[in-house]
DSSP file (Angstrom, degrees, kcal/mol; ACC not computed):
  #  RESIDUE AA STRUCTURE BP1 BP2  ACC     N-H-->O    O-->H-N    N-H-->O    O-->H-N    TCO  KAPPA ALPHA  PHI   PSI    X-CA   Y-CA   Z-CA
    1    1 A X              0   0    0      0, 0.0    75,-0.2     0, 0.0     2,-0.1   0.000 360.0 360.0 360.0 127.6    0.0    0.0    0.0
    2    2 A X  E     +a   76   0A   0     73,-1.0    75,-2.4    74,-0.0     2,-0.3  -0.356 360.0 175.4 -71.0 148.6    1.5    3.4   -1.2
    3    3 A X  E     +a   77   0A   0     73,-0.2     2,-0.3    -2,-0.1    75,-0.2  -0.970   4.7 159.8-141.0 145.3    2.2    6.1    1.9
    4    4 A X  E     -a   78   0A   0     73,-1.7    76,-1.3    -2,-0.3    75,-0.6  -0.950  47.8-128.1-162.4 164.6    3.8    9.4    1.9
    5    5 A X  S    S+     0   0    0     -2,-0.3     2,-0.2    74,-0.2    73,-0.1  -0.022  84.6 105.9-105.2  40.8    4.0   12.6    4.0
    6    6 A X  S    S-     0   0    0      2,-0.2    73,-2.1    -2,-0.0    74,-0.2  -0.549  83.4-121.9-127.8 138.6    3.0   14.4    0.8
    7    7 A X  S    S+     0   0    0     -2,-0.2     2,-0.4    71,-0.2    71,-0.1   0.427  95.1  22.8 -81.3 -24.1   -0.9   15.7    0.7
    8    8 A X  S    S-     0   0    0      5,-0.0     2,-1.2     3,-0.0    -2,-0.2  -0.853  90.1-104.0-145.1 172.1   -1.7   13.6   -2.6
    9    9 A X    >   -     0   0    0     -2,-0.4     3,-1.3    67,-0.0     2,-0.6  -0.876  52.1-106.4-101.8 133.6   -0.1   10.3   -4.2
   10   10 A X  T 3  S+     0   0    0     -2,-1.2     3,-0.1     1,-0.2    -2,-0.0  -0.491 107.1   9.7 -56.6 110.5    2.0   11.8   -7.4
   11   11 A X  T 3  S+     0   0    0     -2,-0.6    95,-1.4     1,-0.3     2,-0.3   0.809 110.0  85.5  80.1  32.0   -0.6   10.5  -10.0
   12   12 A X  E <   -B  105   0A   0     -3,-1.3     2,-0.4    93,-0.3    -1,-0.3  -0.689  67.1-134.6-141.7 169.0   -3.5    9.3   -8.4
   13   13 A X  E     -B  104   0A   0     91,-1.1    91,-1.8    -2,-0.3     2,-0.3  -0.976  19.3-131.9-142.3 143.0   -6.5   11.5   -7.2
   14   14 A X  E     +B  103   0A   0     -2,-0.4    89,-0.2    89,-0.3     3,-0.1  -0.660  30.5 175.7 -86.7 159.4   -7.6   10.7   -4.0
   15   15 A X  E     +     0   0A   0     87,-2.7     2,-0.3    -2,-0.3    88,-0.1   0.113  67.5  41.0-146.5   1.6  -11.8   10.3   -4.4
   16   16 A X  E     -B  102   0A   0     86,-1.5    86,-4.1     2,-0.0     2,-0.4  -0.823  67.2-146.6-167.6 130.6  -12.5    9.2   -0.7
   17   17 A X  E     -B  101   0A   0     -2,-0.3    84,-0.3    84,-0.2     3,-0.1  -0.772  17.5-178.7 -92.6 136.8  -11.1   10.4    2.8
   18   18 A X  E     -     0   0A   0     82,-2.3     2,-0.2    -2,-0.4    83,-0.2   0.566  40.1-120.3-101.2 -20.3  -11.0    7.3    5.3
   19   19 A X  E     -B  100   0A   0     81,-0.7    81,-2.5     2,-0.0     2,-0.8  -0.612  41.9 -31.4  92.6 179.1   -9.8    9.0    8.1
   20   20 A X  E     -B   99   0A   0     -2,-0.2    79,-0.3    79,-0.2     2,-0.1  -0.495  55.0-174.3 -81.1 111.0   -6.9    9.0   10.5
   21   21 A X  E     -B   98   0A   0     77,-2.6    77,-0.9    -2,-0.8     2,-0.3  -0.547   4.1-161.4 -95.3-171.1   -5.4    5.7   11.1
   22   22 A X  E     -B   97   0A   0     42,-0.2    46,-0.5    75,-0.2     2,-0.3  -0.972  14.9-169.7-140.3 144.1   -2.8    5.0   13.5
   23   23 A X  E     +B   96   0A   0     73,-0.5    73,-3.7    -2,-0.3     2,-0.3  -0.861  22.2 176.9-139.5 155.9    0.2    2.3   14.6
   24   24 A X  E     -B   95   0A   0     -2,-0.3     2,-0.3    71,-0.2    71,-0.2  -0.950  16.0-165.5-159.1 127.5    2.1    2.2   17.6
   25   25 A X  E     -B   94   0A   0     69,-2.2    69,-0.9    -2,-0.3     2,-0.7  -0.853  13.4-138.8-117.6 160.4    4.2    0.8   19.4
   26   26 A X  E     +B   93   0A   0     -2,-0.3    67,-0.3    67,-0.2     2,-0.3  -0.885  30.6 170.3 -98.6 113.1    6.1    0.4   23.3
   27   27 A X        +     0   0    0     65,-3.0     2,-0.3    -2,-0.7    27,-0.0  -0.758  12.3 169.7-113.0 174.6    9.8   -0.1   23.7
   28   28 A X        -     0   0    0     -2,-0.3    63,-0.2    63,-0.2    62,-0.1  -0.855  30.2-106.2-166.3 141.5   12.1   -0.1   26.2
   29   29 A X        -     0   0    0     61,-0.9     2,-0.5    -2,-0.3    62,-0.0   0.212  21.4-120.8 -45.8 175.8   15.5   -0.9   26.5
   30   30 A X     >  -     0   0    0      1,-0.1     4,-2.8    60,-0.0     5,-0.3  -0.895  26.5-121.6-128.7 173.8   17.3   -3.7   28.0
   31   31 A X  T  4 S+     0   0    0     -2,-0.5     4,-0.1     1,-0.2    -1,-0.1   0.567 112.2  63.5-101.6  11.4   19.9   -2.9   30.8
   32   32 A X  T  > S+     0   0    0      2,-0.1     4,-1.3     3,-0.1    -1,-0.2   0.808 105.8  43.1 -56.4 -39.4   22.6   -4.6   28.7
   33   33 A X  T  4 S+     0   0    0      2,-0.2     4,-0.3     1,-0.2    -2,-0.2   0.812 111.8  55.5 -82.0 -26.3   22.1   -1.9   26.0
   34   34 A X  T  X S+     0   0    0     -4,-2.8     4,-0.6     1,-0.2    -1,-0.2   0.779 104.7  49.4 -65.6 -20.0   22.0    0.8   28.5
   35   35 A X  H  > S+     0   0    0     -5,-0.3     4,-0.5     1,-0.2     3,-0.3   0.820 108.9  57.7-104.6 -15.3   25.1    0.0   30.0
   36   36 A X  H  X S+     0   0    0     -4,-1.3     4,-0.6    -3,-0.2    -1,-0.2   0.299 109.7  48.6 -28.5 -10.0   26.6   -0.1   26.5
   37   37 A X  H  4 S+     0   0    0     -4,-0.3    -2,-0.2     2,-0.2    -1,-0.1   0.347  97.4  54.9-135.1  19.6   25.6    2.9   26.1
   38   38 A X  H  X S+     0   0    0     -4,-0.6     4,-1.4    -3,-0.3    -3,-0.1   0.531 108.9  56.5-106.5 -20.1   26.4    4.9   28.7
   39   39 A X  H  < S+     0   0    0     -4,-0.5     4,-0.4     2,-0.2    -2,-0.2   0.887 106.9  49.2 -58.3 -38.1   30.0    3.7   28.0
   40   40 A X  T >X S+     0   0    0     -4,-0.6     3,-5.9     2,-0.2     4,-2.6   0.987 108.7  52.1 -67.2 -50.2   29.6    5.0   24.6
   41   41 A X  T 34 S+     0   0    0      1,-0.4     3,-0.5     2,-0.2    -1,-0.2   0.876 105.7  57.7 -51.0 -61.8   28.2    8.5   26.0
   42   42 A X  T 3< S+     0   0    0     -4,-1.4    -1,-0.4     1,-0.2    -2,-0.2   0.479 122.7  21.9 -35.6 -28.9   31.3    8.4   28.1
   43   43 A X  T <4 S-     0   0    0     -3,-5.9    -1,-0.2    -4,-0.4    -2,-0.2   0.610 108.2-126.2-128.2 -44.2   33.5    8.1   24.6
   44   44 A X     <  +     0   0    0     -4,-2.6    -2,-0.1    -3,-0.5    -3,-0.1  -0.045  54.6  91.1 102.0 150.2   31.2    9.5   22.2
   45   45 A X  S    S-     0   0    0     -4,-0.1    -1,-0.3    -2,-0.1    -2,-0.1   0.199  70.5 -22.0  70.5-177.3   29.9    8.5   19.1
   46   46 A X        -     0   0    0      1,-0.1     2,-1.1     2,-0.1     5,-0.0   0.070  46.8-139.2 -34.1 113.4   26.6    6.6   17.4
   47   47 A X     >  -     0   0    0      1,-0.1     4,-1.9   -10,-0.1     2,-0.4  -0.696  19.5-178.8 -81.0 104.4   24.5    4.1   19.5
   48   48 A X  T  4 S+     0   0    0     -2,-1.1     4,-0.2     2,-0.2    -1,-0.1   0.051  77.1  58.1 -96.4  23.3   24.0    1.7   17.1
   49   49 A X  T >> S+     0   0    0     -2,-0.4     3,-2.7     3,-0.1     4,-0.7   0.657 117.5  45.9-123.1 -91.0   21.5   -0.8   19.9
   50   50 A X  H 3> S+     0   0    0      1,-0.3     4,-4.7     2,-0.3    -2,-0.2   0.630 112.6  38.5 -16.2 -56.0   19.5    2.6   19.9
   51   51 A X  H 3X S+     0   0    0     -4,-1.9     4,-1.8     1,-0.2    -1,-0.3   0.981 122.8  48.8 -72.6 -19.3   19.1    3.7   16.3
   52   52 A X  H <> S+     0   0    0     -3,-2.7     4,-1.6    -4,-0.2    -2,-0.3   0.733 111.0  45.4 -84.5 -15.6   18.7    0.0   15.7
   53   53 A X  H  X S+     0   0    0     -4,-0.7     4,-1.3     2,-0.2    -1,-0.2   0.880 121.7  46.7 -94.8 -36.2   15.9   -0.4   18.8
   54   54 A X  H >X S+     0   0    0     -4,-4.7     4,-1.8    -5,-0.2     3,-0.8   0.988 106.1  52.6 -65.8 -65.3   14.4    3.2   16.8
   55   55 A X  H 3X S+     0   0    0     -4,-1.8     4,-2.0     1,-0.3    -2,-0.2   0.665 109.0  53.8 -63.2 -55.0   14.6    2.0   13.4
   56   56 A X  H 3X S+     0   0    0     -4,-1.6     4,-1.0    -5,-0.2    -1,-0.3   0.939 110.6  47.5 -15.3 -76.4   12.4   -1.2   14.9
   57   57 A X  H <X S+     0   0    0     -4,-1.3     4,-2.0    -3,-0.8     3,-0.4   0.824 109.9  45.8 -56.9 -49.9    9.8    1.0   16.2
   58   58 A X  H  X S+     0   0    0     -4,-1.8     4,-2.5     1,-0.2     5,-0.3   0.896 111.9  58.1 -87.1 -23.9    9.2    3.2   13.4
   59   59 A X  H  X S+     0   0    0     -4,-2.0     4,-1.0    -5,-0.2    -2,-0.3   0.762 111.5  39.6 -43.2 -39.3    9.2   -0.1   11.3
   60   60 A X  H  X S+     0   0    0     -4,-1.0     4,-1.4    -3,-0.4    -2,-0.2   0.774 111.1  51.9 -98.9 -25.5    6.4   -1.6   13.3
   61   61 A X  H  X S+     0   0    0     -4,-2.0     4,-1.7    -5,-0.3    35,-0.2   0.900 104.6  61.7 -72.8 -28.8    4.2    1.3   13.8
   62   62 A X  H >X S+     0   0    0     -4,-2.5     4,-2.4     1,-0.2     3,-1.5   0.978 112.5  44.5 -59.8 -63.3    4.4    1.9    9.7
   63   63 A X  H 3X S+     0   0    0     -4,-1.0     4,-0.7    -5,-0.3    -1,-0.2   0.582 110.4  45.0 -41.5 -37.6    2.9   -1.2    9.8
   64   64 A X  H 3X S+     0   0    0     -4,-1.4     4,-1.5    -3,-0.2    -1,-0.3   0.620 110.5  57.9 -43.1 -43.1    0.4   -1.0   12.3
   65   65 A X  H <X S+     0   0    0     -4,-1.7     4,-1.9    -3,-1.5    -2,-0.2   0.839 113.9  36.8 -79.6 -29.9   -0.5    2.2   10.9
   66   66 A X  H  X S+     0   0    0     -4,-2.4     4,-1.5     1,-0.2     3,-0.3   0.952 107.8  64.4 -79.7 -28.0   -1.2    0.4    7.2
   67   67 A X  H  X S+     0   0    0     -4,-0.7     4,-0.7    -5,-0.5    -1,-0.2   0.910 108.7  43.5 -44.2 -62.6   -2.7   -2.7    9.0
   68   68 A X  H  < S+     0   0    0     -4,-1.5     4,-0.3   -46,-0.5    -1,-0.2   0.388 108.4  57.6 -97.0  -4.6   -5.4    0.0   10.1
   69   69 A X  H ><>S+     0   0    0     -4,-1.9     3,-3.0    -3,-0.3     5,-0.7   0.898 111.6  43.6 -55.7-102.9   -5.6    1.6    6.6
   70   70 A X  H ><5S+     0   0    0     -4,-1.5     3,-2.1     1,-0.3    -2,-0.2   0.518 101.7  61.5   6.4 -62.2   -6.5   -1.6    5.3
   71   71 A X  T 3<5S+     0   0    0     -4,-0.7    -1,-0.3     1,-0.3    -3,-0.2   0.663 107.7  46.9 -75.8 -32.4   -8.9   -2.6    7.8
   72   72 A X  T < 5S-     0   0    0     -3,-3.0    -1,-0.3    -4,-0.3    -2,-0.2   0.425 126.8 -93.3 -82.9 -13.3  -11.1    0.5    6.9
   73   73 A X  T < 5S+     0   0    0     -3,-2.1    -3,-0.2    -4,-0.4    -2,-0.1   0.578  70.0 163.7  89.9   0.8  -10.9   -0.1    3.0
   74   74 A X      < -     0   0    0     -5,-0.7    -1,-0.2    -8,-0.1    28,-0.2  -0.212  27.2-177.4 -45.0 143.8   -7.7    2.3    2.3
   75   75 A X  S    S+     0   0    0     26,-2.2   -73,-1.0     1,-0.3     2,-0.4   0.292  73.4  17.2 -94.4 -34.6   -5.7    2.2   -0.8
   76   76 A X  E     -aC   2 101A   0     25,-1.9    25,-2.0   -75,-0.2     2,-0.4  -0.969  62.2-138.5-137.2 147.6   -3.4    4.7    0.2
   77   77 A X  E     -aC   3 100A   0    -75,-2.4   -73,-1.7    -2,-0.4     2,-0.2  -0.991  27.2-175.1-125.4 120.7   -2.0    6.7    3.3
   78   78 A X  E     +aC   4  99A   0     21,-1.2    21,-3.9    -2,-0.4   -71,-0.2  -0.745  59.8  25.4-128.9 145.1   -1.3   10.5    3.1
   79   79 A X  S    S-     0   0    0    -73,-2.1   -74,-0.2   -75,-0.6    18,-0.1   0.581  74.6-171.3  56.6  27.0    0.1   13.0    5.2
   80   80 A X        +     0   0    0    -76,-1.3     2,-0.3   -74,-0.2    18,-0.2   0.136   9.3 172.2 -14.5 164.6    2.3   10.4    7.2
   81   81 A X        -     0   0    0     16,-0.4    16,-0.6    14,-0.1     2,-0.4  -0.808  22.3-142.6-176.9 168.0    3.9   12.0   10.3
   82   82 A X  E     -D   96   0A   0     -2,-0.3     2,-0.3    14,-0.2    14,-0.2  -0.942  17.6-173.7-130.1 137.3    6.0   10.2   13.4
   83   83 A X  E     -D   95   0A   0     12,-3.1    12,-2.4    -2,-0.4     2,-0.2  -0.863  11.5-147.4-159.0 136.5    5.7   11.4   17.2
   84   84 A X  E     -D   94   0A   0     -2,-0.3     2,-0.3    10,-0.2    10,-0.2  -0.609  15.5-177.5 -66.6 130.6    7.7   10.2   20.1
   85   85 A X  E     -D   93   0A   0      8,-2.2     8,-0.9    -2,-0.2     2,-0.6  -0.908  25.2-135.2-138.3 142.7    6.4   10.0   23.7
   86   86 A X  E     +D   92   0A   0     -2,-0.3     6,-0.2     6,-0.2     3,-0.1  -0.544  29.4 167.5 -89.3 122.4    8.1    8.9   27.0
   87   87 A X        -     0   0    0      4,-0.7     2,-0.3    -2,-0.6    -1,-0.2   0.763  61.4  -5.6-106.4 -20.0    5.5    6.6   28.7
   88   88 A X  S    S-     0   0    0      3,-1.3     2,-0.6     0, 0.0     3,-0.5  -0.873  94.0 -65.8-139.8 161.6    7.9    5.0   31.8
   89   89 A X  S    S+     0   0    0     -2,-0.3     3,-0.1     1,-0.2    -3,-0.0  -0.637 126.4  10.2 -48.5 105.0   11.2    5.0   32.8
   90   90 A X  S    S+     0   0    0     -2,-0.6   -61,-0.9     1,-0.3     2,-0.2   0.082 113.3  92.3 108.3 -21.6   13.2    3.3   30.0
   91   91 A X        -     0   0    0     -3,-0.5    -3,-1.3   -63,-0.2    -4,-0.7  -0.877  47.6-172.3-140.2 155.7   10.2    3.2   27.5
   92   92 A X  E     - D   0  86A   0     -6,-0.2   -65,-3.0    -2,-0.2     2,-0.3  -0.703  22.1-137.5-140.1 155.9    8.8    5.4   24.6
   93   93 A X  E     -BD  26  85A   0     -8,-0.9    -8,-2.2   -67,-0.3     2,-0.3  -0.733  27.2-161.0-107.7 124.4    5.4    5.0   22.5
   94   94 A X  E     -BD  25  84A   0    -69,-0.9   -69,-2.2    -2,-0.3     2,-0.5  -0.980  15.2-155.4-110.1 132.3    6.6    5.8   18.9
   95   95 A X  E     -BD  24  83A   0    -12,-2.4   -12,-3.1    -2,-0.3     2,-0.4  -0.769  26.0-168.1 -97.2 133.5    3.7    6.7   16.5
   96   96 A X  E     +BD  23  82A   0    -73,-3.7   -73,-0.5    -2,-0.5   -14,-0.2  -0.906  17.6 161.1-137.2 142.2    2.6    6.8   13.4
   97   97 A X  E     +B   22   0A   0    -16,-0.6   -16,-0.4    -2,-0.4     2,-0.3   0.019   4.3 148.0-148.4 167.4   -0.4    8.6   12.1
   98   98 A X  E     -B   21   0A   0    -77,-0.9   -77,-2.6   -18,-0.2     2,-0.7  -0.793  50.7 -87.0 143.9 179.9   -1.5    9.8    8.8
   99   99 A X  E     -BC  20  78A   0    -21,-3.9   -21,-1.2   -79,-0.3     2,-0.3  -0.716  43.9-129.3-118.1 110.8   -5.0   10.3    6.8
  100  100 A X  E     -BC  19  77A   0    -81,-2.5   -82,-2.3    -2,-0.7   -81,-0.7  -0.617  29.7-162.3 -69.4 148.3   -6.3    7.0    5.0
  101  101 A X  E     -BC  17  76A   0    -25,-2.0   -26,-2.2    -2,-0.3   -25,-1.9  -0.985  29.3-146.7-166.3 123.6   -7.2    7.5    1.4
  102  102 A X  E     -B   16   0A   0    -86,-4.1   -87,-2.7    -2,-0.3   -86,-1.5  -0.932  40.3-177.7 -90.6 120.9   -9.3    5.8   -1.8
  103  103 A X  E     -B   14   0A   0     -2,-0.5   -89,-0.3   -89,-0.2     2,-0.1  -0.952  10.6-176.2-123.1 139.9   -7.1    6.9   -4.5
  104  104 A X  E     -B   13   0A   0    -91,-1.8   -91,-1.1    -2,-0.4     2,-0.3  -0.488  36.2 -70.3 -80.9 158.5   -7.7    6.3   -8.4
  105  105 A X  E     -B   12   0A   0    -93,-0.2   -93,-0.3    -2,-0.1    -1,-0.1  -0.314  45.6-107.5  36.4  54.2   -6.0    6.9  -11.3
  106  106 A X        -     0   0    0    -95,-1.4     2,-0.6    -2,-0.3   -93,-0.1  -0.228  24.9-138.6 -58.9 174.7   -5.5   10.2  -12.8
  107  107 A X        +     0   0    0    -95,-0.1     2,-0.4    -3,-0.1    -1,-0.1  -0.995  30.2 178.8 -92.6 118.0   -7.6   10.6  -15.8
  108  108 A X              0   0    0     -2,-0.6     0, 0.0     1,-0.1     0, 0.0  -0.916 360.0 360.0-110.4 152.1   -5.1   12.6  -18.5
  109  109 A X              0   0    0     -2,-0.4    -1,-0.1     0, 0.0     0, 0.0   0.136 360.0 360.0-129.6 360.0   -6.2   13.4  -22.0
């Protein structure tokens, strides 16, 4: 299913607003990767258990979020967007959000 954080699909006309869907997901860390990574802070440079534990997250919430496209009769998902929130100690909600969409077709002549 096409997605973008773009108002329309490049060559499509959207003909029917679904609504907002949603996916989300919980993480948290594990206290091995935090104690990698407070050596790192200590040292400096990337924290690769992190972007890899983000990279996860925004992976499963796209998915969620199309799962719930779908589920309504979506073709498409428009106006994507991502938002973080700290829900515990150790753990973050990322989301992701966007406007479900029937889109056709363009007609060109």
């Amino acid at each position: 299913m096409p997605f973008t954080n773009i108002e329309t699909i490049p060559g499509q006309t959207i003909v029917q607003s679904m609504g907002v869907v949603t996916g989300s997901t919980v993480r948290s860390k594990n206290i091995f990767k935090d104690i990698g990574a407070g050596l790192k802070n200590i040292v400096g440079g990337e924290l690769k258990a992190y972007t890899e534990l983000l990279q996860e997250s925004r992976n499963q919430s796209l998915y969620r979020m199309l799962a719930d496209a779908q589920a309504r009769g979506a073709n498409a998902v428009v106006n994507v967007r991502f938002t973080t929130s700290s829900v515990a100690g150790g753990a973050a909600e990322l989301l992701a959000y966007g406007t479900a969409v029937i889109v056709a077709p363009m007609n060109i002549q």
